[in-house]
C-alpha positions, 0 to 999 in steps of 0.5 A: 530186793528188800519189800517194805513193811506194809506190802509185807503186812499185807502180804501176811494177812492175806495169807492168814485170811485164807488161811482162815488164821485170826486178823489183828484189829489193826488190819480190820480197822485198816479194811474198816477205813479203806471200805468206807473209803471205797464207798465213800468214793462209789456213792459220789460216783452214784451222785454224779451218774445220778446228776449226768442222768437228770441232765441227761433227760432233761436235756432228752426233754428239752430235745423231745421238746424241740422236736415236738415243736419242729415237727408242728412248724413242719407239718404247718409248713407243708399245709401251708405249702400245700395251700400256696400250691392250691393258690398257685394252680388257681391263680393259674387258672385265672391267668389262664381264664384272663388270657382268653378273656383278654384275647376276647376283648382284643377281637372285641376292641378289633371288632369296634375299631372296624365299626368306629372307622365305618361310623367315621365315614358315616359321619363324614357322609352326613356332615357333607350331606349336611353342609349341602342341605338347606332345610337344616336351620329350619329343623333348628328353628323348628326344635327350638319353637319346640322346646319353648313350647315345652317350657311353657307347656311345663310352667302351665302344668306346675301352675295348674299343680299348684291350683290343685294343692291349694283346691285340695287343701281347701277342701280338706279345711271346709270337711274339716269345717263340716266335721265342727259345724255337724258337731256344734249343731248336735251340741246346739240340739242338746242345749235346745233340749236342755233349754226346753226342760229348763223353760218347762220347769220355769213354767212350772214353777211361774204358775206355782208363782202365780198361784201362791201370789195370787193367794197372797194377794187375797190374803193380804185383801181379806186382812185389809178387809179384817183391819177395816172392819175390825181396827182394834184387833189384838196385838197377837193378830197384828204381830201374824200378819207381819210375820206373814208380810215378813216371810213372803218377800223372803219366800219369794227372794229364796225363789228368784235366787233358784230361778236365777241359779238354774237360768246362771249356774245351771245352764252353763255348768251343762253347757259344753263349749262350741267346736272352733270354725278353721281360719280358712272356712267360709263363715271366718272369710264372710266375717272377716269380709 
């Protein structure tokens, strides 16, 4: 049986490496090669374990996800479960309350069906009675007098409603006429007092008046006097006099105007206007008579 070379290579340097002989180059580039080889091979190895790994526990997650989830929408099934099964036993309850209640309501419809039928004979009674009896259209005539009575006896008291709205409202109006008279007559009592200060002060100032005109005259009597007596006075004394005559008639001009200015402007700048009477009072229905 012939061996191939290389087996017989490989045999030879196994025995010389327990032999602890020295190995060729060859054969240790040749382990160099065939280990890298070997790692080369476990690293891929390590990637793909690696890569079955992550999809492992992603998929692990996804499951826990899953499950996370399933046990929520199992925990809301069973509260929700739990609330249809207290849903239900209140409904029953109420089925059950409605029942007796409906038991009650046919005892009741029972009971009215016996009164009506009782009330039915009643009525058949009254109507025979009635066909027999004559004094029912006299009750008739009676219960009609009656209501016209009624209506009439209601048209009487709108009437009489009416007449007091319109009373009362007449009454508010001459208050209310009251009220503004009360006022003008304080107001005509201030004027009055105002008036008779003004005619005080024109008093006085009349015989201030007066009295300078007074004076004046005897004045202008003296100087008449003076010219008769003395005719060819000098011309200084004839030019005072007529300043004299000059300046009176304007004293007495500056005086009218204060006198008219307190009677005009005065007055009516104190004065206030009188309150206005209502269309409805006594006073506009006389003047309007």
């Amino acid at each position: 049986m012939d061996i191939p070379p290389e087996t017989e290579r490989y045999i030879k340097e196994i025995i010389d490496h327990s032999l602890d002989l020295p190995v060729s180059s060859e054969t240790l580039q040749l382990k160099l090669i065939a280990s890298e080889d070997a790692r080369c091979r476990l690293q891929d190895k390590v990637f793909l374990l690696e890569d079955r790994v992550n999809e492992a526990s992603t998929r692990l997650e996804k499951c826990k996800a899953e499950a996370s989830m399933n046990a929520h929408g199992l925990r809301k099934c069973i509260q929700e479960k739990e609330e249809v099964i207290a849903r239900c036993v209140d409904l029953t309850d109420q089925n059950s309350q409605f029942q007796r209640e409906c038991v009650l309501y046919d005892q009741d419809i029972e009971r009215l069906m016996e009164s009506y039928d009782e009330l039915g004979k009643d009525n058949e009674e009254l109507k025979t009675q009635l066909n027999n009896s004559t004094s029912v259209l006299s009750l008739v005539a009676e219960v009609e007098i009656l209501k016209q009575d009624k209506e009439d006896l209601q048209i009487n008291l709108s009437r009489t409603e009416n007449l007091v709205l319109s009373l009362a409202a007449e009454v508010e109006t001459l208050k209310q006429d009251k009220e503004h008279l009360r006022e003008n007559l304080l107001k005509a009592e201030d004027e009055a007092k105002v008036l008779f200060e003004e005619g005080r002060i024109l008093d006085k100032e009349n015989k201030r008046l007066l009295k300078k005109l007074n004076k004046e005259k005897g004045e202008e009597s003296n100087r008449k006097k003076c010219s008769h007596e003395a005719p060819s006075g000098s011309a200084s004394s004839f030019r005072h006099r007529e300043s004299g005559k000059r300046k009176s008639p304007l004293m007495k001009s500056s005086c009218t105007e204060t006198i008219l200015f307190n009677l005009d402007g005065g007055v009516d700048s104190e004065r206030h206007p009188l309150s206005p009477l209502q269309p409805n009072s006594p006073n506009s229905r006389r003047l309007k008579k």
